[in-house]
Backbone as JSON, one array per atom type, in Angstrom:
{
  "sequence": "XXXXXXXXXXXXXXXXXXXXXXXXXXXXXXXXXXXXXXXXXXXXXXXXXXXXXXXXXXXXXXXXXXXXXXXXXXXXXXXXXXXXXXXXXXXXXXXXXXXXXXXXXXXXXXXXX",
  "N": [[-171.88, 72.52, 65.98], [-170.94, 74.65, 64.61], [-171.86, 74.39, 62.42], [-173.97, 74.66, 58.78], [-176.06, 76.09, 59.55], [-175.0, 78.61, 61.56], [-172.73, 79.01, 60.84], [-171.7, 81.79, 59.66], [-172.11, 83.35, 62.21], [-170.01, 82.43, 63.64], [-168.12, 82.69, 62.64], [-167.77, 85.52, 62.26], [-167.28, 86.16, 65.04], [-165.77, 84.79, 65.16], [-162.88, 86.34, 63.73], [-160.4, 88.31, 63.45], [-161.12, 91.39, 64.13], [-163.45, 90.75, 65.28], [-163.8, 91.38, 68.2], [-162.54, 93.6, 68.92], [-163.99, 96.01, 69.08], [-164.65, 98.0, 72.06], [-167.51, 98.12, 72.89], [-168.6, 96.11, 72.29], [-168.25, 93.45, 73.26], [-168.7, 93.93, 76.33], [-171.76, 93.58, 75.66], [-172.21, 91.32, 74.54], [-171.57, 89.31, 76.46], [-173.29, 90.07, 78.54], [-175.5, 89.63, 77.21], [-175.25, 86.29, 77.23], [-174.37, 85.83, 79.94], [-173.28, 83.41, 80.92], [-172.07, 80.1, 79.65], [-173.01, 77.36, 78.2], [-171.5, 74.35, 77.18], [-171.98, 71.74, 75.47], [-170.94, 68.31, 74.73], [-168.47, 69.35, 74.62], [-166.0, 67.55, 73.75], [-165.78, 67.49, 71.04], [-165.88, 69.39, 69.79], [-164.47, 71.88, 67.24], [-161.68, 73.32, 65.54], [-163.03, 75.93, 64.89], [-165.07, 76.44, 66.28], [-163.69, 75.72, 68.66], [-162.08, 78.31, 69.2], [-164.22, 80.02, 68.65], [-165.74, 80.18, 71.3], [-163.43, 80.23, 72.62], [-163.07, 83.21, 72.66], [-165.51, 83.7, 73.35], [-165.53, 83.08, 76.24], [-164.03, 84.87, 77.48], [-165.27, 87.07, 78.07], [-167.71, 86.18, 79.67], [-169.01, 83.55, 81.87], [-168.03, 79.91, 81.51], [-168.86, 76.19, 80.76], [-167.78, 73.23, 80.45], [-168.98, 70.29, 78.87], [-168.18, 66.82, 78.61], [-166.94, 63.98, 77.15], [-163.46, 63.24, 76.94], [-162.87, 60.45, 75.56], [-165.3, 59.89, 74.12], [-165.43, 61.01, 71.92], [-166.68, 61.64, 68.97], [-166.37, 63.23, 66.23], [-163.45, 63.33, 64.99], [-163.16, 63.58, 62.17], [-164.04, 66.42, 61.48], [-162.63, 67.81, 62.71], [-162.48, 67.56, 65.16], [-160.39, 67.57, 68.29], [-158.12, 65.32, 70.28], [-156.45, 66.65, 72.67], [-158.21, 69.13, 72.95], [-158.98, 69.73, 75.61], [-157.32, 70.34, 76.89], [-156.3, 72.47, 76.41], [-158.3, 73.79, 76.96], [-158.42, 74.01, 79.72], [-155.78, 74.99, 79.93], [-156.05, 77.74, 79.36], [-158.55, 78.56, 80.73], [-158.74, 77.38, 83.32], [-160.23, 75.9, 85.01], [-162.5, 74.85, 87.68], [-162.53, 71.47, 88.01], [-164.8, 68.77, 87.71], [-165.66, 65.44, 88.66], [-167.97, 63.44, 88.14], [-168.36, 60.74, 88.26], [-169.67, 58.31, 90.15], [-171.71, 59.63, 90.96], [-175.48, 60.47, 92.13], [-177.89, 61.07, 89.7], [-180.71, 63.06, 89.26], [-183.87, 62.92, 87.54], [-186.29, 63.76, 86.32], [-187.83, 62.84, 88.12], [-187.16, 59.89, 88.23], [-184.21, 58.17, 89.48], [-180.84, 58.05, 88.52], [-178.39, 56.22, 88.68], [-174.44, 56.8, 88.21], [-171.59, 55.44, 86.84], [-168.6, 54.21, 86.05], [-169.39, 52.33, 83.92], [-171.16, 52.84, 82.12]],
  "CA": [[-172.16, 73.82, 66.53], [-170.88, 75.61, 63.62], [-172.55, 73.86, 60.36], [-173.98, 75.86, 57.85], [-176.71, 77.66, 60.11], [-174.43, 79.28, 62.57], [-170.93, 79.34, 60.45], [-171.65, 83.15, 59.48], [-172.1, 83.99, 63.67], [-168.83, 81.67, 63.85], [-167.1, 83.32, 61.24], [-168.11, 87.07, 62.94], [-167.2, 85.92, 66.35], [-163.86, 84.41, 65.77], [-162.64, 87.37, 62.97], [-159.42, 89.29, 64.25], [-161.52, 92.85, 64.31], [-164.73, 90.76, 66.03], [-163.8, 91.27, 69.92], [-161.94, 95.23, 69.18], [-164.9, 97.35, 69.48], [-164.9, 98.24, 73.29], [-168.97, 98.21, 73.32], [-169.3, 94.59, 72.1], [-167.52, 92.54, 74.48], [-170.01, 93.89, 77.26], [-172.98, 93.19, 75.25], [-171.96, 89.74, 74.5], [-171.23, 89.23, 78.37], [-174.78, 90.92, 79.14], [-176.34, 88.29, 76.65], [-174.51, 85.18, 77.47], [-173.32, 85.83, 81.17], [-173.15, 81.74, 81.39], [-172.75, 79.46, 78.14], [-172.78, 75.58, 78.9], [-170.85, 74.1, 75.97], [-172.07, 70.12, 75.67], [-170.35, 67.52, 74.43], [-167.01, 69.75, 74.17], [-164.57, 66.81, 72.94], [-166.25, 67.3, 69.9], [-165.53, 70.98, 69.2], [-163.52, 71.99, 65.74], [-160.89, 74.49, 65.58], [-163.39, 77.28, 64.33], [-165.73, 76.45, 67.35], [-162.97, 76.59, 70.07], [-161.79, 80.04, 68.59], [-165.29, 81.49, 69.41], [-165.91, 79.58, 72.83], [-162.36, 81.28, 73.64], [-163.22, 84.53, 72.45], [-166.68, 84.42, 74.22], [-164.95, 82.89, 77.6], [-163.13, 86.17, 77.64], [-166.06, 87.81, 78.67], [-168.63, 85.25, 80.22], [-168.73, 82.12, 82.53], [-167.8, 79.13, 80.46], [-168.9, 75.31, 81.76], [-167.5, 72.5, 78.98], [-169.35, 69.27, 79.53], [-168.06, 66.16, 77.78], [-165.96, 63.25, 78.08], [-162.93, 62.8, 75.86], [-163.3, 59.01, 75.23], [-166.63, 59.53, 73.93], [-165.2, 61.52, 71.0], [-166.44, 60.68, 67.16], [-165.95, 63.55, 65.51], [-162.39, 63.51, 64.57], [-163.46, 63.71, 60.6], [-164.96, 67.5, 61.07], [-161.48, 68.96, 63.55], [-162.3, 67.52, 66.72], [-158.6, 67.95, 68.95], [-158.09, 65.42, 71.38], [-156.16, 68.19, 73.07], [-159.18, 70.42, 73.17], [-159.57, 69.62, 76.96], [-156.14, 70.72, 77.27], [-156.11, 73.96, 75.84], [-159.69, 74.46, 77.61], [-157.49, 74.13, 81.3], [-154.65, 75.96, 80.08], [-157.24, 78.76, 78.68], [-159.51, 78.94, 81.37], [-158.12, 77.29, 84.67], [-161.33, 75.99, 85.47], [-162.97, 74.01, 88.39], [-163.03, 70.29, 87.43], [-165.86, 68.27, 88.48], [-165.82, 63.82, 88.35], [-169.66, 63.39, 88.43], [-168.86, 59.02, 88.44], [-170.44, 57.53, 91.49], [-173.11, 60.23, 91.82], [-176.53, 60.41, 91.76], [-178.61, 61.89, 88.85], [-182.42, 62.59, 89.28], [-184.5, 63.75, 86.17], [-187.94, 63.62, 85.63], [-188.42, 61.64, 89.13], [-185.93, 58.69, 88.51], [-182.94, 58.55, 89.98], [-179.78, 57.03, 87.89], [-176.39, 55.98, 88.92], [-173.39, 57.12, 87.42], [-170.91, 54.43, 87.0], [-167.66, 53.81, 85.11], [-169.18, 51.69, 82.85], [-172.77, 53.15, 81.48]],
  "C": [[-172.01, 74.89, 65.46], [-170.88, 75.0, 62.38], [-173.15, 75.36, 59.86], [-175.23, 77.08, 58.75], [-176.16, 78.88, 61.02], [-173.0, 79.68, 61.95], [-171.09, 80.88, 60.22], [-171.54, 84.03, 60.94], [-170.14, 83.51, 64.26], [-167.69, 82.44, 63.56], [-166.86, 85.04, 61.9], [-167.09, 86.87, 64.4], [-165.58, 85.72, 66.56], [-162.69, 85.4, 64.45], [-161.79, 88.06, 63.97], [-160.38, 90.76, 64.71], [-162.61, 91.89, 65.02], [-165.31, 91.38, 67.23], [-162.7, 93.06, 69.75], [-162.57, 96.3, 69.65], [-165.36, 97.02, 71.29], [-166.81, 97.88, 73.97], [-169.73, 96.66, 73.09], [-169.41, 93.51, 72.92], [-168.87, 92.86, 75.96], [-171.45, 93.18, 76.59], [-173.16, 91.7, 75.39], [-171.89, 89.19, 76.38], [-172.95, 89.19, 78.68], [-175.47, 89.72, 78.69], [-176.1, 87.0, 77.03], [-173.48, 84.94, 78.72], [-172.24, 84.27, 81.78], [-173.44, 81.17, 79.92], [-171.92, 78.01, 78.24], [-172.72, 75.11, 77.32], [-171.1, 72.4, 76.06], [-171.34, 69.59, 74.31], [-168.72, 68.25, 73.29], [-165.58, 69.38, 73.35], [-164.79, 66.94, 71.19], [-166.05, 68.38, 69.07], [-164.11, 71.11, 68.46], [-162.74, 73.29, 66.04], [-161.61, 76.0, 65.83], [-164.48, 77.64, 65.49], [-164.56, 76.8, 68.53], [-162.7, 77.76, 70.23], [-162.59, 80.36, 69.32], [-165.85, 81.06, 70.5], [-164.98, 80.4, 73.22], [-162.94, 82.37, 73.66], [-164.65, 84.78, 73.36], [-166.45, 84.16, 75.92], [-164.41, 83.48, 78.09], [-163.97, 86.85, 79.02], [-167.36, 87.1, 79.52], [-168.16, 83.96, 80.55], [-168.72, 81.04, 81.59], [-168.08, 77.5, 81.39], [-168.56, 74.43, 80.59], [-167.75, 71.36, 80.05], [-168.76, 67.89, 78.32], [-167.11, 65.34, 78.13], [-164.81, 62.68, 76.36], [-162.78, 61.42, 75.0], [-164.49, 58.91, 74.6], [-166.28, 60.58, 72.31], [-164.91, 60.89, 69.73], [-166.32, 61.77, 66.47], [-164.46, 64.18, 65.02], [-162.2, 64.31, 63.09], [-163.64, 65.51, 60.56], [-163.54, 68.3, 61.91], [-161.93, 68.57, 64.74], [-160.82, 67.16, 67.02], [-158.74, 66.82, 70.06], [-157.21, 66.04, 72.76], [-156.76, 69.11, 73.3], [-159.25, 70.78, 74.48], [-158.5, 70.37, 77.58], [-155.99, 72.0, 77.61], [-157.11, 74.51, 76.52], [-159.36, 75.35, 79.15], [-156.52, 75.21, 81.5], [-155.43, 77.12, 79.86], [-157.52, 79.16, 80.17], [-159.34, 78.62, 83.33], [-159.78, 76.82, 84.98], [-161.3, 74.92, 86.86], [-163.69, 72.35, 87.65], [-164.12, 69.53, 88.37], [-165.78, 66.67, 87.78], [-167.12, 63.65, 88.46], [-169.6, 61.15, 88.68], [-169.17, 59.1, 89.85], [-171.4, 58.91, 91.99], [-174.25, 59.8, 91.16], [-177.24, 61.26, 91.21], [-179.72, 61.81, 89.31], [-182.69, 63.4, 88.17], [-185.38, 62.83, 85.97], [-188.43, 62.54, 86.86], [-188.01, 60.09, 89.22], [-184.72, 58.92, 88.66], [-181.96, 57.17, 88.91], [-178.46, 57.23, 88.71], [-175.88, 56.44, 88.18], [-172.42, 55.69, 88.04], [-169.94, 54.53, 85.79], [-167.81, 53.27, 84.02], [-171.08, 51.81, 82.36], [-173.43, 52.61, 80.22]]
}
């Protein structure tokens, strides 16, 4: 999420002075009322920073399953999920034993995919 094309928005975003100016924080909100964060277990220090900082002000949905986590090498936390709960208090959702449809086939969910 934050390699080299985005580390300068990264870098802005999660900056002590980024989130001070009173007029930004709305904007950001305005732009990004909802920001669906996939495969979350995977997110590095410098990424959670600016997920927090933008979860301040906009709906936050983190999709991902900690067991499924390879990047350790780059700062993935397995703790991230932790800090996400304590952070944000969110509504958890188990999606095993439902049913997906996309694109006109229907899949199972199952424990063991």
């Amino acid at each position: 999420m934050c390699g080299p094309p985005a580390r300068s928005t990264c870098r802005r975003l999660t900056s002590p002075d980024a989130w001070s100016g009173a007029e930004y924080r709305p904007l950001e909100a305005v732009k990004y009322p909802l920001i669906i964060v996939d495969e979350f277990q995977d997110t590095n220090t410098e990424e959670w920073a600016m997920i927090a900082q933008l979860g301040r002000h906009s709906r936050l949905i983190a999709l991902g399953d900690p067991k499924q986590r390879i990047y350790d090498f780059k700062g993935a936390d397995p703790r991230r999920f932790g800090e996400f709960i304590a952070q944000f208090r969110p509504t958890e959702f188990d999606f095993v034993g439902e049913i997906v449809v996309a694109r006109g086939r229907t899949y199972w969910s199952s424990p063991t995919l």
